[in-house]
Backbone as numpy.savetxt, mean C-alpha at the origin, in Angstrom:
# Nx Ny Nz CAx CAy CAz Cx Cy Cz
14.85 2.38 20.78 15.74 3.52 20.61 16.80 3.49 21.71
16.33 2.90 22.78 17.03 2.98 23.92 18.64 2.16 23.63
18.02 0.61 23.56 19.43 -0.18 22.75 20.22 0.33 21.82
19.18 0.89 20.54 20.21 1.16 19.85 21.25 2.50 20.07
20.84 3.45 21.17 21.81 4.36 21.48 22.54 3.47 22.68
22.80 2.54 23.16 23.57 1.83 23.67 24.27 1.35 22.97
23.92 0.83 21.87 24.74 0.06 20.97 25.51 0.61 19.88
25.06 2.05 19.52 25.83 2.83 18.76 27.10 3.20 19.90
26.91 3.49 21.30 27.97 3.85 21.76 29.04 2.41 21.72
28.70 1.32 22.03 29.78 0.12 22.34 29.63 -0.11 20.64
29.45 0.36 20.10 29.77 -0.10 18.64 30.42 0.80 17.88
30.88 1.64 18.02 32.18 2.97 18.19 31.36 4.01 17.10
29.50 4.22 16.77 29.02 4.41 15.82 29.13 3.70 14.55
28.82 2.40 14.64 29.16 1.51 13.51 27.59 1.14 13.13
27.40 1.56 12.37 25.69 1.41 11.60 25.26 -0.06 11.16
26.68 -0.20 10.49 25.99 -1.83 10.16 26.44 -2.85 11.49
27.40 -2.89 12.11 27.21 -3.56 13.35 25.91 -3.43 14.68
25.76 -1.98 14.94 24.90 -1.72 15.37 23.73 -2.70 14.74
23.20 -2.42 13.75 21.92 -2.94 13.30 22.02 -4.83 13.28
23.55 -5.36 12.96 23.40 -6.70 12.94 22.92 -6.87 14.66
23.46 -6.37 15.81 22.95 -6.68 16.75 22.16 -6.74 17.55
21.49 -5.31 17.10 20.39 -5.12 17.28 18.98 -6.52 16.68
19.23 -6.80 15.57 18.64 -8.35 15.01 18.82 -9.09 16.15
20.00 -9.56 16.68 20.06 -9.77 17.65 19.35 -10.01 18.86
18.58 -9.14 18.97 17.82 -8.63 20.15 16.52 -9.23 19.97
15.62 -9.46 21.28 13.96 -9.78 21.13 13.47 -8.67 20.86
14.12 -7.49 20.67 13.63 -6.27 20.35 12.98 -5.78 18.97
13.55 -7.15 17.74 13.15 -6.36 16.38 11.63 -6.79 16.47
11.82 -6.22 15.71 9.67 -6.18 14.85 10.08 -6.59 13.68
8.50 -6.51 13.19 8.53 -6.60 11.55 8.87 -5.45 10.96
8.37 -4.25 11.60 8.71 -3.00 10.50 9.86 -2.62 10.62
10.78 -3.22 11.24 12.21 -2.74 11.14 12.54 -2.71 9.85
12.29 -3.64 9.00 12.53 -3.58 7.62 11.24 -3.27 6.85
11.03 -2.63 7.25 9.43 -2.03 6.48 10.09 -0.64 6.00
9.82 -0.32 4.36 10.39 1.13 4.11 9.13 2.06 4.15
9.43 3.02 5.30 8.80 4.46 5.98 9.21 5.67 5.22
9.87 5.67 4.53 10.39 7.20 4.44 10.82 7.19 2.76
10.62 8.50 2.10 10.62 8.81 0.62 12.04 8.41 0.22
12.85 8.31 1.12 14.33 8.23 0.61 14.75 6.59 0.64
13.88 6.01 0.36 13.65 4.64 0.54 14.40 4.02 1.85
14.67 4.54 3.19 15.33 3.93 4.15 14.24 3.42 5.03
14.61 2.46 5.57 13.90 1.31 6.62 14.09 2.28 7.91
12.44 1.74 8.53 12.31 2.19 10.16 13.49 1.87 10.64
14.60 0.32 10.71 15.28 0.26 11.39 16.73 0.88 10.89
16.85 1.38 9.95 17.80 2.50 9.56 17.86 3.68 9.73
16.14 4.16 9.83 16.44 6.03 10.34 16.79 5.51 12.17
16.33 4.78 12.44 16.32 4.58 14.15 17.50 4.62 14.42
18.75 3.80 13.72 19.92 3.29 13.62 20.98 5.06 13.47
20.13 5.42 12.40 20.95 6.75 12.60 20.72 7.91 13.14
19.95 7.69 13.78 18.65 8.57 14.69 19.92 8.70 16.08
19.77 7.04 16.84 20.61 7.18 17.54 21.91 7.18 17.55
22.90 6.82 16.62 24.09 7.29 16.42 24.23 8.95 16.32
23.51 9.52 15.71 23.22 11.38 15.69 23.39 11.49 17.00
22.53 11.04 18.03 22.50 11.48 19.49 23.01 11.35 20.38
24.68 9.98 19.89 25.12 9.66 20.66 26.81 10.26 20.52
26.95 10.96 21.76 28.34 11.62 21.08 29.47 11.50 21.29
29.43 10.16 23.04 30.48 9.04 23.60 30.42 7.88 22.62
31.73 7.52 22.52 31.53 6.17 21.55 32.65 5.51 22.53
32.71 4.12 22.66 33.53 3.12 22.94 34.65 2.95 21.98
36.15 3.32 22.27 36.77 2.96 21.45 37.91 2.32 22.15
38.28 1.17 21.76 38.54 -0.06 22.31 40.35 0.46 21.78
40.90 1.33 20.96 42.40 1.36 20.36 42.34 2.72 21.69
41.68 3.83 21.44 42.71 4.56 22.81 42.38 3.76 24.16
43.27 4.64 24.72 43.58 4.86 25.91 42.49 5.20 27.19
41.74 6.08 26.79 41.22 6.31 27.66 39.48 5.16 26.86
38.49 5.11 28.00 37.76 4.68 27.76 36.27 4.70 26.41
36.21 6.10 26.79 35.13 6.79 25.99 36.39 8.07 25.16
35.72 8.63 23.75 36.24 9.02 23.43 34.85 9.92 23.02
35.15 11.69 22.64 34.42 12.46 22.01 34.16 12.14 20.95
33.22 12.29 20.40 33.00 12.29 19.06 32.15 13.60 18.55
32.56 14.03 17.14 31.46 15.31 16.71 30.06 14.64 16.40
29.12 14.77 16.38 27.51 14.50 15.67 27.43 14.44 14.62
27.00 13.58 14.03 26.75 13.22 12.43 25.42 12.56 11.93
24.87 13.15 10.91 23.69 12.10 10.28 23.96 11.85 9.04
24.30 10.50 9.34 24.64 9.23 8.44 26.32 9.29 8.10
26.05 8.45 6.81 27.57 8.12 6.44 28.55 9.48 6.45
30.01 8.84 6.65 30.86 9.76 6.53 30.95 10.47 4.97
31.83 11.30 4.68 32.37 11.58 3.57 32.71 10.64 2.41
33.69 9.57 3.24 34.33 8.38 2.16 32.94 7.36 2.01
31.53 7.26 2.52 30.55 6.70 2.16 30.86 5.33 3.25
31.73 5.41 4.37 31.38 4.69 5.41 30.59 5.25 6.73
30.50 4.56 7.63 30.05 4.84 8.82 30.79 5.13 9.67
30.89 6.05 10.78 32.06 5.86 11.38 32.64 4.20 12.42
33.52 3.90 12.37 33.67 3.12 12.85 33.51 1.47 11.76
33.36 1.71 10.56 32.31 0.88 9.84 34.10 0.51 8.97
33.79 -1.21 7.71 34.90 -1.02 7.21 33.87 -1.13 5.98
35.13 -1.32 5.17 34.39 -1.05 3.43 33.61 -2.73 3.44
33.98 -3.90 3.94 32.99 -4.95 3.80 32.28 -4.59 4.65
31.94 -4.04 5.78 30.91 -3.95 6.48 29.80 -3.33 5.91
30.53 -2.41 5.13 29.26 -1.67 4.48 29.16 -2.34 3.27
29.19 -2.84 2.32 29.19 -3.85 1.59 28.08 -5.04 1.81
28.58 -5.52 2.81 27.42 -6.28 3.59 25.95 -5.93 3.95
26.42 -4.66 4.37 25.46 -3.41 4.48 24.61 -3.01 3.38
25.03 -3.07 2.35 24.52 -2.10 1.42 23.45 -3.43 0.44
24.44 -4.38 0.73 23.98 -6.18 -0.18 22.73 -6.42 0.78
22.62 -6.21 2.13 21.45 -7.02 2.66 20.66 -5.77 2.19
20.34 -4.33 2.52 19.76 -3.69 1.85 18.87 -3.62 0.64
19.87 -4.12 -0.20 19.38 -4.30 -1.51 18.81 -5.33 -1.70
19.25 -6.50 -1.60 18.13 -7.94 -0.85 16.76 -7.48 -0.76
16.50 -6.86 0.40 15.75 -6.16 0.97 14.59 -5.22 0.12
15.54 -4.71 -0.18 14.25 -3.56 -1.35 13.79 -4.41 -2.77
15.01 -5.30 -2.96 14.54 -6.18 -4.36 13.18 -6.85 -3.78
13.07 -7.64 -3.15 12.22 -8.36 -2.07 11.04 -7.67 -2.08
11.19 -5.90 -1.49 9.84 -5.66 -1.58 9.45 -5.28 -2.70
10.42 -5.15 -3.87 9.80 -4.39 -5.21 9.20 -5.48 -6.10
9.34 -6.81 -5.72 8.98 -7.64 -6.07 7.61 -8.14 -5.66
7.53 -7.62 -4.35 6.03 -7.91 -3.60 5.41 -6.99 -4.50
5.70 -5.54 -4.14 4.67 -5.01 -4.56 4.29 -5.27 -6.62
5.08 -5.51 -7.41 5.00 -6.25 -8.65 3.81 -7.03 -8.84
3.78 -7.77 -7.81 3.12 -9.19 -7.74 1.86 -8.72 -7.41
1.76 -7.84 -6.51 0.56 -7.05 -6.21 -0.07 -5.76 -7.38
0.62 -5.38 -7.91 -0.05 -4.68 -8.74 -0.21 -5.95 -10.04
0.72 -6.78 -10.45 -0.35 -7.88 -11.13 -1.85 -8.14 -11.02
-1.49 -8.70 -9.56 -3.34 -8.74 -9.20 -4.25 -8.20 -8.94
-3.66 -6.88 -9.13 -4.69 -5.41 -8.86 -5.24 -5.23 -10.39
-4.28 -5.60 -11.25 -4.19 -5.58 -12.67 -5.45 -6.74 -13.61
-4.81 -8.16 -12.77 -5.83 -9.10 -13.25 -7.08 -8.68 -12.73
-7.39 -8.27 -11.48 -8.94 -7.96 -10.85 -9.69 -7.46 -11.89
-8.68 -5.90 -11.92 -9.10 -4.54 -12.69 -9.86 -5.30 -14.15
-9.25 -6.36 -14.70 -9.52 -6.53 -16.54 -10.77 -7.79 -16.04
-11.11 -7.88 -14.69 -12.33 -9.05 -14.53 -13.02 -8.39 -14.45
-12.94 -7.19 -13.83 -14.64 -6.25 -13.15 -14.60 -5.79 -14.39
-14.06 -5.26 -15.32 -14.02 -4.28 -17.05 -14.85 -5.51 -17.61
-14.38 -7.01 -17.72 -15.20 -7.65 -18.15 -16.58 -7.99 -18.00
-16.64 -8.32 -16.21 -18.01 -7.81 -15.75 -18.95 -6.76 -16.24
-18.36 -5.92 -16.08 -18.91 -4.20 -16.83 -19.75 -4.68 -17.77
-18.96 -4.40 -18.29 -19.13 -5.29 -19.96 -20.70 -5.69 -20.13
-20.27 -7.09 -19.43 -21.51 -7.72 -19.69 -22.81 -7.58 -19.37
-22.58 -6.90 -18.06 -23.57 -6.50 -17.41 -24.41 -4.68 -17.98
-23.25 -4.13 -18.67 -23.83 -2.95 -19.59 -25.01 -3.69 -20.60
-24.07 -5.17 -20.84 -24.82 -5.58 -22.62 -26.13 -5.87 -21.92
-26.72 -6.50 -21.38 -27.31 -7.05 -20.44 -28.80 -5.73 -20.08
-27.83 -5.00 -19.61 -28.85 -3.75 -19.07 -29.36 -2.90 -20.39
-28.29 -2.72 -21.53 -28.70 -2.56 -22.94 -29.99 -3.14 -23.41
-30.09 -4.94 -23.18 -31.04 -6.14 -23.42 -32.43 -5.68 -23.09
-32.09 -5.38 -21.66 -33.53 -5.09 -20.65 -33.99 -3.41 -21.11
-33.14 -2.76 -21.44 -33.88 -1.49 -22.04 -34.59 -1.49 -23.66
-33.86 -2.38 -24.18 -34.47 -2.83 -25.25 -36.05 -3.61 -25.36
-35.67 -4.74 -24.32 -37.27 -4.83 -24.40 -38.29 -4.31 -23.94
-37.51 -3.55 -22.61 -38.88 -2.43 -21.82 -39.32 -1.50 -23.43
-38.91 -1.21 -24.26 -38.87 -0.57 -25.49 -40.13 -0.91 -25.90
-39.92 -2.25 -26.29 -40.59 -3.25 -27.33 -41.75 -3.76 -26.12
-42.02 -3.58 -24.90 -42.84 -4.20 -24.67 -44.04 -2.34 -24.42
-43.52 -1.46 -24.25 -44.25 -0.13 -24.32 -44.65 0.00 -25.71
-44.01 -0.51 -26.71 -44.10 -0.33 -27.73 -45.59 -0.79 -28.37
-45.62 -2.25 -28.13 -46.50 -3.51 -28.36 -47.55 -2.97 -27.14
-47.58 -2.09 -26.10 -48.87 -2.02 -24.84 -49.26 -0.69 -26.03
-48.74 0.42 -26.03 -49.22 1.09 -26.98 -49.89 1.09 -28.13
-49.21 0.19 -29.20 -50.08 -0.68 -30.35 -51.38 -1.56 -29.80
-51.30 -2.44 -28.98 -52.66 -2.92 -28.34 -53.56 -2.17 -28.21
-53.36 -1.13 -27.51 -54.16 -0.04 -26.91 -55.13 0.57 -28.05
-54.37 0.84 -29.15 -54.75 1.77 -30.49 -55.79 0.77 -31.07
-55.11 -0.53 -31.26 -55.87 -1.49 -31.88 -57.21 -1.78 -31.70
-57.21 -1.89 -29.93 -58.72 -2.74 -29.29 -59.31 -1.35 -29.16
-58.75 -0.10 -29.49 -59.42 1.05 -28.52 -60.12 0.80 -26.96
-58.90 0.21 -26.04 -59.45 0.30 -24.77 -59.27 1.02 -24.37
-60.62 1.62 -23.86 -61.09 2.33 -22.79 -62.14 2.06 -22.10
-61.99 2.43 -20.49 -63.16 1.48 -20.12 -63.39 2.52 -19.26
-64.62 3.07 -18.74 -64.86 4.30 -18.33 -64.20 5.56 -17.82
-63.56 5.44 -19.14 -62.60 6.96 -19.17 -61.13 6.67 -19.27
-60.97 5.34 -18.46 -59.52 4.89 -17.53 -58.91 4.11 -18.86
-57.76 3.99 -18.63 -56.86 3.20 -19.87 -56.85 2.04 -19.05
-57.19 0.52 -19.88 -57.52 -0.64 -19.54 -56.10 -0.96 -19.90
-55.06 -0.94 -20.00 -54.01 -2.24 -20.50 -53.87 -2.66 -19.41
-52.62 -3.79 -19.45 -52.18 -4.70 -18.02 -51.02 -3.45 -17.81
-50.05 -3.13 -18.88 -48.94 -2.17 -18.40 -49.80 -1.11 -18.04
-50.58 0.13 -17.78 -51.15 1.18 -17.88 -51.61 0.83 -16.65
-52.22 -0.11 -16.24 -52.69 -0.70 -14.95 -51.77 -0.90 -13.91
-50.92 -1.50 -14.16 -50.22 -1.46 -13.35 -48.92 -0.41 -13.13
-48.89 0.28 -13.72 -47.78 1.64 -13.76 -48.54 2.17 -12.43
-50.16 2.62 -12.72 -51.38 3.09 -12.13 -51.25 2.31 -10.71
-51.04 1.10 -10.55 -51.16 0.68 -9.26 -49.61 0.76 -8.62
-48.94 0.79 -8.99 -47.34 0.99 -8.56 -47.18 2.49 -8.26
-47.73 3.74 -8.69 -47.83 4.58 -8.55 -48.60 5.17 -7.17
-50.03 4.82 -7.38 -50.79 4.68 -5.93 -50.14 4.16 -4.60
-49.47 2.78 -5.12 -48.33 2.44 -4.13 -47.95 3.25 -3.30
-46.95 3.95 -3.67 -45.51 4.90 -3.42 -46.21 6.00 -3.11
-47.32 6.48 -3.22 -47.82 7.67 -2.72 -48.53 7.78 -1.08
């Protein structure tokens, strides 16, 4: 923040110069171009006009005297420049921008693809693994089914107690856990 309110002043509030020089600097990061904010502008664009807002000496190299007043402003002028800015500058401005957001709208594309392909592998998984668990309730079915019919058939009983292997062991899995 520090540079760039240095650099908004020797840059007469020029947004897109400011920011080319700021690149410039060992100062950028990655999230300079990372978009932070609902109005789709980059960390290094609210920063950019963050400190031009705060800076209210500007360097102007046509008068006379050194520093010149300036009123406070956030963001572009009226005519949709910057102060100090020309119509290719902002142009330039507006083209790397858009670069920029195409770039990430494209990442994130690519990423909801594969959020997309995942999503229709685990549905398939599902799937199978429902049919599967369907399978195994089916035969727990058929095998209570067939311990029951045994049971009726042999009439086991063996002093009092129900003899099957399932009945037995429900009985010992039960004792278990207690």
């Amino acid at each position: 923040m520090a540079l760039c309110c240095l650099l908004a002043f020797w840059t007469g509030g020029d947004a897109t110069r400011e920011d080319r020089l700021f690149r410039q600097s060992g100062l950028i990061r990655e999230k300079w171009d990372d978009v932070h904010y609902s109005d789709g502008s980059t960390d290094g664009e609210k920063t950019v006009e963050r400190a031009i807002a705060n800076t209210d000496d500007v360097y102007d190299l046509s008068s006379s005297e050194e520093t010149t007043k300036r009123e406070p402003r956030d963001g572009p002028t009226s005519s949709g420049q910057t102060v100090g800015g020309t119509d290719s500058d902002q142009a330039a401005y507006l083209a790397e921008k858009n670069q920029l957001l195409s770039e990430r709208v494209a990442d994130l594309e690519a990423t909801i693809e594969q959020k997309n392909e995942r999503l229709e592998e685990l549905e398939t998984d599902n799937g199978a693994l429902r049919e599967q668990l369907d399978a195994c309730e089916d035969q727990l079915e058929e095998f209570e089914r067939l311990d029951q019919q045994s049971e009726l058939e042999t009439g086991a009983e063996t002093d009092g107690e129900d003899a099957s292997i399932w009945n037995r062991a429900r009985r010992f899995v039960r004792e278990g856990n207690e």
